[in-house]
C-alpha positions in Angstrom: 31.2 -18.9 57.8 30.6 -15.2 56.7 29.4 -16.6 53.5 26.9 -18.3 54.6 26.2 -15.6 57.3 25.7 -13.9 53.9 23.8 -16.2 52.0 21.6 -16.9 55.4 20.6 -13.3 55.5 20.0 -12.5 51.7 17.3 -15.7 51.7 15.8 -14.0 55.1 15.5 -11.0 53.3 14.2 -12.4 50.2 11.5 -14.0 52.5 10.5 -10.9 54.0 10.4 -9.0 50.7 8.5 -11.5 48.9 5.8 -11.9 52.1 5.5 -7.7 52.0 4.7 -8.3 48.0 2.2 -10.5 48.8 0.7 -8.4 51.8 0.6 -5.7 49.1 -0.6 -7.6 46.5 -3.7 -8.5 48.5 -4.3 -5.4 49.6 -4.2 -4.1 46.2 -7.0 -7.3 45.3 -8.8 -6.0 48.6 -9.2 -2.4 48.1 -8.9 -1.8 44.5 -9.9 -4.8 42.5 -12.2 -5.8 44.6 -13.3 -2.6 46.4 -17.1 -1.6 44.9 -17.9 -5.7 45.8 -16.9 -4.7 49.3 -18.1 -1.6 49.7 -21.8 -3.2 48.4 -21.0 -5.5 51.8 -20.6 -2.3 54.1 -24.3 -1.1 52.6 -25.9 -4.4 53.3 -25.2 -3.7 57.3 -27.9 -1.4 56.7 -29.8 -3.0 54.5 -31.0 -7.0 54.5 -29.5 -8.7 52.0 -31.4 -10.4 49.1 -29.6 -14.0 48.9 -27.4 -14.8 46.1 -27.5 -11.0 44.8 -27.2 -10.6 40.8 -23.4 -9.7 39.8 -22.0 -9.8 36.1 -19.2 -8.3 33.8 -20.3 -5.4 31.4 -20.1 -5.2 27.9 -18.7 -2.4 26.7 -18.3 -0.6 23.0 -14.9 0.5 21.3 -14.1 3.7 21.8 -16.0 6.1 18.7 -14.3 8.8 17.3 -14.0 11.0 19.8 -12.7 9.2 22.3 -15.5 7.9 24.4 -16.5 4.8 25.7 -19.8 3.8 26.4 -21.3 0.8 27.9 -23.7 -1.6 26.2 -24.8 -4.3 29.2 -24.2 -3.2 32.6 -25.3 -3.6 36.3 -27.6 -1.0 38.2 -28.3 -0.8 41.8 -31.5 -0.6 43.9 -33.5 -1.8 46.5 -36.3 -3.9 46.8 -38.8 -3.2 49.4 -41.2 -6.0 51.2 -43.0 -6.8 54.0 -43.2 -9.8 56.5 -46.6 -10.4 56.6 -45.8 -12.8 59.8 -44.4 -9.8 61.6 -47.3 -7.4 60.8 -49.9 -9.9 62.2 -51.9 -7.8 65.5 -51.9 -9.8 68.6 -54.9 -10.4 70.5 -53.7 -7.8 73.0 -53.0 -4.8 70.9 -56.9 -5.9 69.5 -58.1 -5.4 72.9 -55.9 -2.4 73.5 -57.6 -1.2 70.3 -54.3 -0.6 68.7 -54.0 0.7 64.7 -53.5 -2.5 63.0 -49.5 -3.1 62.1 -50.3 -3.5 58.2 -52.5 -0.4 58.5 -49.3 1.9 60.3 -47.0 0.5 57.4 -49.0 1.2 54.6 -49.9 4.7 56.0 -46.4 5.5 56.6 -45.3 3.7 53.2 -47.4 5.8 51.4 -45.5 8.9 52.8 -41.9 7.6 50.3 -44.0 5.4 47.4 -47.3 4.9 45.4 -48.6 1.9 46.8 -51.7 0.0 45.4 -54.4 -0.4 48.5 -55.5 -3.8 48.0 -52.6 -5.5 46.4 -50.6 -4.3 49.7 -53.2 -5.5 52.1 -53.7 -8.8 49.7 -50.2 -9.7 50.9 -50.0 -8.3 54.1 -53.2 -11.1 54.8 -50.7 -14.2 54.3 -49.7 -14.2 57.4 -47.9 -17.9 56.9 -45.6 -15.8 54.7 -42.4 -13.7 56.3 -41.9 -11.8 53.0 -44.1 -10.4 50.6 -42.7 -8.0 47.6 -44.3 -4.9 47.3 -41.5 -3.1 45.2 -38.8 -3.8 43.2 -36.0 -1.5 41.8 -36.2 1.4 44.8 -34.0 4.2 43.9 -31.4 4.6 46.9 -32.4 8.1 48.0 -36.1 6.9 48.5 -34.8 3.3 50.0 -32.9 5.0 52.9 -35.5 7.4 54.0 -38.2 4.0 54.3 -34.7 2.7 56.1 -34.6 5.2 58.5 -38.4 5.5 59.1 -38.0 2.4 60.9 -41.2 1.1 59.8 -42.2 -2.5 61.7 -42.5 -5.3 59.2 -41.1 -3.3 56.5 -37.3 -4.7 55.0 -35.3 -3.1 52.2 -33.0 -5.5 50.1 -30.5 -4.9 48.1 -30.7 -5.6 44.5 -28.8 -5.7 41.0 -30.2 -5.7 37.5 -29.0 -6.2 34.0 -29.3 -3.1 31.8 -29.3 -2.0 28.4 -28.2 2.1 28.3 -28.6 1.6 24.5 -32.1 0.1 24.3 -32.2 -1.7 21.1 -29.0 -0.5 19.7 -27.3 -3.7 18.5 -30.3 -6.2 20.3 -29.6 -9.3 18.6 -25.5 -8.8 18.9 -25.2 -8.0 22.5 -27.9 -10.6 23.7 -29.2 -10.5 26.8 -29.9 -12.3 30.6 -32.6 -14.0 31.3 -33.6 -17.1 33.7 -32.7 -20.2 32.6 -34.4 -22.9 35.0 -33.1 -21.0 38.4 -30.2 -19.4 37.1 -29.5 -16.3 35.7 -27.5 -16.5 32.4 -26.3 -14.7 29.0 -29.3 -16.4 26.1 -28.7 -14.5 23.2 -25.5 -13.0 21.5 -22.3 -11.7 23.0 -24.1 -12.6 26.6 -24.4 -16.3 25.8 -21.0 -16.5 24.0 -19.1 -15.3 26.7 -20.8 -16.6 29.8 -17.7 -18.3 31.6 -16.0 -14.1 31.2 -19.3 -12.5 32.4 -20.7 -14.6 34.9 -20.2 -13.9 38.8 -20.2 -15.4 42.1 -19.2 -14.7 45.6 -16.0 -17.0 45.4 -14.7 -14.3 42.8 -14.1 -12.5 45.3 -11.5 -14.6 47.3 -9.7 -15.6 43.7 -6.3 -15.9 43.4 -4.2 -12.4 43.1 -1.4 -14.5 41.3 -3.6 -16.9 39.2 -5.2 -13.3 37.8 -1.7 -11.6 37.5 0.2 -14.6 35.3 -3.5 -16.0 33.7 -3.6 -19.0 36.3 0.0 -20.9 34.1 -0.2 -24.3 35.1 2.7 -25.9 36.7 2.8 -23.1 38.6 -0.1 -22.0 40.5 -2.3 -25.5 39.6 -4.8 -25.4 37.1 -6.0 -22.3 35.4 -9.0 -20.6 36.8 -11.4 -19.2 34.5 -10.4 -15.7 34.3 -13.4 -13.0 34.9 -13.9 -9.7 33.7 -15.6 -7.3 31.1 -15.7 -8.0 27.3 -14.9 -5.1 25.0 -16.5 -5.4 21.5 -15.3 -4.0 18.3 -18.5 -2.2 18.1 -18.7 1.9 17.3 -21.6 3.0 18.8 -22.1 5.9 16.4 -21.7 3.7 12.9 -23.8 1.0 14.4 -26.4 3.5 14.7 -25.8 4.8 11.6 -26.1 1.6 10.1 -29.6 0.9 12.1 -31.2 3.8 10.7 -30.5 3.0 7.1 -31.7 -0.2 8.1 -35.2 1.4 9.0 -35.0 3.5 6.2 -35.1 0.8 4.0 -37.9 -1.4 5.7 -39.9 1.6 5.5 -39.8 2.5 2.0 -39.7 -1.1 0.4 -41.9 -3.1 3.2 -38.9 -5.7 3.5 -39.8 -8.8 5.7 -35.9 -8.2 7.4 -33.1 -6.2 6.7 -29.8 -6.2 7.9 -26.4 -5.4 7.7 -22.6 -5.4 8.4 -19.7 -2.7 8.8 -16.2 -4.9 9.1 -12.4 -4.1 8.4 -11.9 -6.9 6.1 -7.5 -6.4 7.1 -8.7 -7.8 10.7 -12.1 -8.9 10.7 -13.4 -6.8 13.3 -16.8 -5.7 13.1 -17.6 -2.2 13.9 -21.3 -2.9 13.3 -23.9 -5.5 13.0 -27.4 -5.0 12.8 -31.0 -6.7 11.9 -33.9 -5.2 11.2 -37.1 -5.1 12.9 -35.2 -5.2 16.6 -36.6 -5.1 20.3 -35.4 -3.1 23.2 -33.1 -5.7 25.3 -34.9 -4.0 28.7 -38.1 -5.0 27.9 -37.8 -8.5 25.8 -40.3 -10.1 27.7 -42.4 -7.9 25.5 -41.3 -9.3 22.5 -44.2 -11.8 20.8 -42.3 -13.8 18.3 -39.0 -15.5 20.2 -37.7 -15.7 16.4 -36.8 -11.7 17.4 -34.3 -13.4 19.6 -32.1 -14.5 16.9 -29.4 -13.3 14.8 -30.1 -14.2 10.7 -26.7 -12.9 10.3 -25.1 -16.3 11.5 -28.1 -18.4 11.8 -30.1 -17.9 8.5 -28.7 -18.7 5.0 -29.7 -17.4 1.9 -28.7 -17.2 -1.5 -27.2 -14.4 -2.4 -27.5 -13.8 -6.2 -25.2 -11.7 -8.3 -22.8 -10.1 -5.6 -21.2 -14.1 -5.8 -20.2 -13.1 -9.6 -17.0 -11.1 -8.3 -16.0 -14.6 -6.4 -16.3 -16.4 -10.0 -14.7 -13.8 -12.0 -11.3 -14.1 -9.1 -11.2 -17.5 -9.2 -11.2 -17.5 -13.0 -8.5 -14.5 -12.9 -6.4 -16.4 -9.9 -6.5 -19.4 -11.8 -4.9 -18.0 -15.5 -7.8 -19.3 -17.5 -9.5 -15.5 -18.1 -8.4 -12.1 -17.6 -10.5 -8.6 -17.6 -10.3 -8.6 -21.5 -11.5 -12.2 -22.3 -14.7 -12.0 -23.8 -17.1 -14.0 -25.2 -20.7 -14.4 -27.2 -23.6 -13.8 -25.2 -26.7 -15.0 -26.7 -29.0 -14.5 -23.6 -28.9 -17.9 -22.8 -26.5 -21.1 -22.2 -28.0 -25.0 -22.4 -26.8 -27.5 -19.9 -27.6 -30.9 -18.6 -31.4 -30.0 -20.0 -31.8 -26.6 -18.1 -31.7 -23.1 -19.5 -30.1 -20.4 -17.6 -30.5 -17.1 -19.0 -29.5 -13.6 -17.6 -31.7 -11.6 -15.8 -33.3 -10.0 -18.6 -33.2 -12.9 -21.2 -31.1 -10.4 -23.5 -28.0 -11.6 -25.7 -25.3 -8.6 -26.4 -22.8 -10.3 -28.7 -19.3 -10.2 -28.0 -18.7 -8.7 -24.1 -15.3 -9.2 -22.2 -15.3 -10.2 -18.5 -15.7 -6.6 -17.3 -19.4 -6.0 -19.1 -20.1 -9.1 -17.2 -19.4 -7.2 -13.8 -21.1 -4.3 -15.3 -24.5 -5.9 -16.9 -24.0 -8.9 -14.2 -24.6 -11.7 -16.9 -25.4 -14.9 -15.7 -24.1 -16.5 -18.8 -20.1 -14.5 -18.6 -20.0 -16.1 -15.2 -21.1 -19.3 -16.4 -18.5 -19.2 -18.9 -15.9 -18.6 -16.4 -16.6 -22.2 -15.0 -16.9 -23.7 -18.2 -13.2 -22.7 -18.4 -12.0 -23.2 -14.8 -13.8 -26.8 -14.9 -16.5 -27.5 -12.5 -13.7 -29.3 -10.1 -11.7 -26.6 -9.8 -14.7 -24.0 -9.7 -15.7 -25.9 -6.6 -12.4 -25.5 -4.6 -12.1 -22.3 -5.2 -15.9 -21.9 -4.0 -15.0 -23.7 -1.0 -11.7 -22.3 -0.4 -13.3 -19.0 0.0 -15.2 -20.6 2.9 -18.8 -20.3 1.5 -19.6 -24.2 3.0 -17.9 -23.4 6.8 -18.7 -21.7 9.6 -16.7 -18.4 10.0 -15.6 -18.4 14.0 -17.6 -15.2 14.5 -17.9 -15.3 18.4 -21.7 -15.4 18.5 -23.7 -18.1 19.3 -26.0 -20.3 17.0 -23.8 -20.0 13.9 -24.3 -22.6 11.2 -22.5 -23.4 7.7 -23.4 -23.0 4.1 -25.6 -25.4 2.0 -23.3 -26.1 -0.9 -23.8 -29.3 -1.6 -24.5 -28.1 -5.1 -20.9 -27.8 -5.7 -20.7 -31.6 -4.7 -22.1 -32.4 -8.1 -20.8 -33.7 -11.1 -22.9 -31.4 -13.9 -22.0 -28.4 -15.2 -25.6 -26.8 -14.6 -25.3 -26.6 -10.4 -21.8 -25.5 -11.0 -23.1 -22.9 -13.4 -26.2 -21.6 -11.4 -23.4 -21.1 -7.9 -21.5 -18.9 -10.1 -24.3 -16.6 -9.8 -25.2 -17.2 -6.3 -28.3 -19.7 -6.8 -28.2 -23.0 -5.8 -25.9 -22.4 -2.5 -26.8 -20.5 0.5 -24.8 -18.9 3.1 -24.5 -16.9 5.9 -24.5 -13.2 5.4 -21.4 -12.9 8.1 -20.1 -15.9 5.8 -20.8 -14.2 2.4 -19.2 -10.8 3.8 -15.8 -12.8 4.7 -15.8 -14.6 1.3 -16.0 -11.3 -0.2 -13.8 -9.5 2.2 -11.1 -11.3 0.4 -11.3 -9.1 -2.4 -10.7 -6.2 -0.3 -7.9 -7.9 2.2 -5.7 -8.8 -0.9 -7.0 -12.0 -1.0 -6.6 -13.3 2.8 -9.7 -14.7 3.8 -9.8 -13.4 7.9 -12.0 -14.6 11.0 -14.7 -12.1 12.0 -15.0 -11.1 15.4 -16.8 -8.6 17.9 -14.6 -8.8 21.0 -10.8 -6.8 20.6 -10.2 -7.1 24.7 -11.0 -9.0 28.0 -10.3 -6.3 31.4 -9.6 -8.6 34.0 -10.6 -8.1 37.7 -7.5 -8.2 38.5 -7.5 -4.6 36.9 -5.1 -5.7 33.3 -6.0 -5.6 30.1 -5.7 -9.1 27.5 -6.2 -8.7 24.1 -7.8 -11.3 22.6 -5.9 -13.0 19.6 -7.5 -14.0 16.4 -6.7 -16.4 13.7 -4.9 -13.7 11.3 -6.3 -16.0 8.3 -5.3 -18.0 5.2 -4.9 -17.0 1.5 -6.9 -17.9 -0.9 -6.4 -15.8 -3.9 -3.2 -13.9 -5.2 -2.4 -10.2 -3.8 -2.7 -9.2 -7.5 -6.1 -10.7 -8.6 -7.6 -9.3 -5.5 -6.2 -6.2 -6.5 -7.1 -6.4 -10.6 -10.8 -8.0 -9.3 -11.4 -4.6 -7.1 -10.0 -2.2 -10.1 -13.1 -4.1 -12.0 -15.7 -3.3 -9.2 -14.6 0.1 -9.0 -15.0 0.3 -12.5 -18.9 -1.0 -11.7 -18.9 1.7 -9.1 -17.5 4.6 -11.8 -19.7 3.7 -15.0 -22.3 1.5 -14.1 -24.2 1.3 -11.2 -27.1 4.2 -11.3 -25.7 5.2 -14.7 -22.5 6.0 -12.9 -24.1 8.7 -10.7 -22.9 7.6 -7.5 -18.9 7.4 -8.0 -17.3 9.5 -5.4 -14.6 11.8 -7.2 -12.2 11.7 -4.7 -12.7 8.1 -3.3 -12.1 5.0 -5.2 -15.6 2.5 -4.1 -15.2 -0.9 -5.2 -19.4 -2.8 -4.9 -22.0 -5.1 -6.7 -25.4 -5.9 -6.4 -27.1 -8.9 -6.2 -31.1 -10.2 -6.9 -31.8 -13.3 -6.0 -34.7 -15.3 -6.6 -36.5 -16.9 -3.3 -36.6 -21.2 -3.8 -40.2 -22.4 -3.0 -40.3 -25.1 -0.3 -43.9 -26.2 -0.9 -43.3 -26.3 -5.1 -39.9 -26.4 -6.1 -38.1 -23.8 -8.4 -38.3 -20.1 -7.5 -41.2 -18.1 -6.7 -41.5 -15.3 -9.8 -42.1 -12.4 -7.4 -40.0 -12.7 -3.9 -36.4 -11.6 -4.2 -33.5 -11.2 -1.8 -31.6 -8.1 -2.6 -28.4 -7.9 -1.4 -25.3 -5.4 -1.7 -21.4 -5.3 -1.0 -18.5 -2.7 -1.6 -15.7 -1.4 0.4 -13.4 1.1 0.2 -10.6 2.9 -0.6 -10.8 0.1 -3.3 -7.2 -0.7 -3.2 -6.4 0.0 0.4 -9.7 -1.0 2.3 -10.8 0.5 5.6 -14.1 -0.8 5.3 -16.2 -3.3 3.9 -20.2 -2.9 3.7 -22.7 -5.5 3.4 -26.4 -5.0 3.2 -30.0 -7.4 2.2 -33.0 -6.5 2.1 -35.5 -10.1 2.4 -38.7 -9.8 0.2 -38.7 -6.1 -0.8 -42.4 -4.9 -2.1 -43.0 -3.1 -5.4 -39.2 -3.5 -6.5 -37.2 -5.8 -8.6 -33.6 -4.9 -8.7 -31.1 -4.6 -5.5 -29.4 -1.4 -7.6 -32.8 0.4 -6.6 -33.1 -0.3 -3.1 -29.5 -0.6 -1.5 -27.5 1.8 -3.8 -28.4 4.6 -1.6 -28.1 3.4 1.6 -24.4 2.0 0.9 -23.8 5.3 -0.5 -24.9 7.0 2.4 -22.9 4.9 4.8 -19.7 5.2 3.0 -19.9 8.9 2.9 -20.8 8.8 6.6 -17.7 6.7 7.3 -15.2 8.6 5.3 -16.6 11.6 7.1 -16.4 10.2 10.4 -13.0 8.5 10.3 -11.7 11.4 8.2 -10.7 9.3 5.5 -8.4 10.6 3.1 -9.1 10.7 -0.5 -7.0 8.2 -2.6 -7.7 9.7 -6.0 
């Protein structure tokens, strides 16, 4: 009996304990989870209410070097002041009485708080069907409370949200932004459409489940899993992703490119710490923007071919596969014949006997080609495909679409031959960044991404997991292929003048000639340039990739991007306080 006496009272306890847990727990949900959304309810006593009022997560940067965090999407607050033009109609007694007319008393004593317009005010105060008319929207709360407490007849104040943008154009086409779409308010563009079902609001939030939040809504337990709410954190530094914009400028100014743009990634994780396309739009005002097409991200949604930054691909698959090594050479005469095409290098130019690393250095189309002609065009094309060139790369931004290599599909030599130096097959620049970021990874192909972390309403933390990636290339080719490219870095890009004594840079250009829809072949003056490197070259913290569409006055990408990378990898080791590795 005592036992059970016992047993009785340690389950009454238990009950009572677990009952104050959940008390607790709800007042935690109540007054600190959920405290701002309530404390927005206490204001509207004072203020009427504007139906179905705006609410959204915010998107937030990674922390920069100093510490800081800074927002890139959030909410403000204001009011937004109308009339009821029903309620300021005069009645045929205060006519008689000779009374001031209602809509003359509120605009006189409107006038006192905010710049009206005369005859847009009376315009609306005249519709006297209506009961509200909006005179003003986005009040500040200082001026909002002293029209509140003027008591002025026929004059309400509602409360309002909006979405904004405290870095303007910074990162436009990554972070996206709201707009209407048929009555609802929704992400469109970038990181706000991607992660709609995170950001996205509404006033059953509020009552959500304290346990579903707590244990992420396990099923079996609580029911089915609620869609978890909160704000997205992005991989994005605010300070290099400027960086990276102004070089962007920089180069549109000089060379009158038709777009320009660029990526900053650690090619260990994937995580981008900037993305950015240039010309760009301020994300408050894009119902200024003219052309829609500014909407949209090229880095995931355009495809190009890339030229000669694909050579380092060929020469790793060629390396990887035992068939050449650094030292194999071979006779350049200019030129190679196949299937009935010529394909010569860029400058028509033989130089005898070269070994695989002068084909890095002078980029020639015909070393590469001779790498396939080695590798055989079957295994040339799995290795091109293995480095996910044909595939969409899981980036977490909307609109992303795969490679055209259908090129590699065929059975001549002379499609096979042109890929190896990036004509032929188009991709993605995020996808052409990942391919290469296998060189500096050790030859781990990883899944770019702009979101580390989801905070919860429920006040934790989830990091978000991402594929960690496959291999596709041995640790030691990746690692001979980036000794090469840091040789290109050391001797022969600008003549060797921008090698950075203490820092081992692994890069490579790439000029690409732009196909011609309307004619076929390649037009004889439009290029894409593009450009790639990373660095420390055999311990990567960073990988850089930059294009520059239709440059004017300029050939060669060696003249137009050299710079800028240079720039930006002195900027990052700087700003990270790199160390030196040589």
């Amino acid at each position: 009996m005592k036992g059970r006496f016992i047993l009785r009272l340690r389950l009454l306890t238990g009950f009572f304990v677990l009952i104050a847990i959940i008390l607790v727990g709800k007042l935690y949900v109540v007054q600190i989870v959920h405290g701002a959304s309530y404390k927005e309810r206490a204001e509207r006593q004072y203020f009427r209410p504007q139906a179905g009022i705006f609410e959204r997560g915010s998107i937030l940067f990674r922390k920069d070097a100093s510490g800081k965090e800074l927002s890139a999407a959030t909410l403000l607050s204001g009011f937004t002041l109308t009339i009821s033009p029903q309620r300021l109609k005069d009645t045929e007694k205060d006519i008689e009485e000779g009374k001031e007319k209602k809509a003359d008393v509120a605009f006189r004593m409107l006038q006192q708080f905010v710049d009206l317009d005369r005859e847009d005010f009376f315009a609306k105060a005249d519709k006297e069907k209506d009961t509200r008319e909006v005179l003003l929207t986005r009040l500040d709360g200082a001026t909002a409370l002293k029209i509140s407490e003027a008591k002025i007849p026929g004059v309400l104040l509602e409360r309002e949200q909006w979405r904004f943008y405290p870095g303007l154009s910074r990162a436009a086409q990554t972070i996206g932004f709201v707009a209407y779409d048929g009555d609802l308010l929704k992400g469109r563009y970038g990181l706000e459409r991607y992660y709609e079902d995170v950001l996205s609001r509404g006033e059953e939030n509020l009552y959500a489940n304290f346990f579903v939040e707590i244990v992420g809504g396990v099923k079996g337990i609580f029911g089915a899993r609620e869609e978890l709410k909160g704000d997205i954190v992005t991989t994005l530094d605010p300070t290099v992703q400027v960086a990276l914009e102004e070089q962007l400028k920089r180069i549109a100014a000089k060379w009158g490119t038709k777009k320009t743009g660029g990526i900053i990634m650690d090619p260990k994780t994937g995580e981008v710490y900037a993305l950015a396309i240039h010309p760009s739009f301020d994300l408050n005002a894009f119902k200024d923007v003219r052309d829609p097409e500014l909407y949209g991200n090229p880095m995931v949604e355009s495809v190009y071919e890339m030229g000669s930054i694909i050579k380092p691909l060929t020469i790793a698959a060629g390396i990887d596969a035992g068939v050449i090594t650094a030292a194999t050479t071979y006779d350049d005469r200019g030129e190679i014949r196949t299937d009935g095409a010529v394909l010569k290098n860029f400058d028509g130019e033989g130089r005898g006997r070269v070994n695989m690393q002068e084909v890095l250095n002078q980029s020639l189309n015909t070393g590469v080609s001779f790498v396939v002609s080695r590798l055989g065009i079957e295994q040339f094309s799995s290795y091109m495909k293995a480095f996910g060139l044909g595939e969409e790369t899981g980036i977490d931004l909307p609109g992303e679409i795969p490679g055209l290599i259908s090129n590699l599909e065929s059975t001549r030599n002379v499609e096979h031959y042109t890929a190896s130096f990036g004509q032929g097959i188009a991709m993605t620049p995020v996808a052409t960044v990942r391919a290469l970021g296998t060189l500096a990874s050790g030859g781990v192909l990883v899944t770019p991404h702009l979101v580390k972390e989801i905070r919860h309403q429920s006040g934790l933390t989830r990091p978000l997991s991402h594929d960690p990636g496959r291999r596709v290339i041995k640790t030691e080719t990746a690692r001979e292929v980036s000794r090469m490219l840091t040789v290109v870095v050391d001797e022969a890009l600008l003549g060797g003048s921008v090698k950075i004594p203490h820092m081992s840079v692994a890069a490579k250009t790439g000029t690409a000639q732009i196909a011609n829809p309307g004619g076929g072949g390649y037009y004889d003056d439009r290029f894409l340039h593009s450009f790639f490197g990373y660095f420390p070259s055999y311990d990567a913290r960073f990988i850089i990739f930059l294009f520059a569409l239709e440059p004017k006055g300029v050939r060669y990408a060696s003249q137009t991007l050299t710079t800028p990378f240079h720039d930006l990898t002195t900027f990052l080791i700087n700003y990270y306080d790199i160390e030196g590795d040589r």
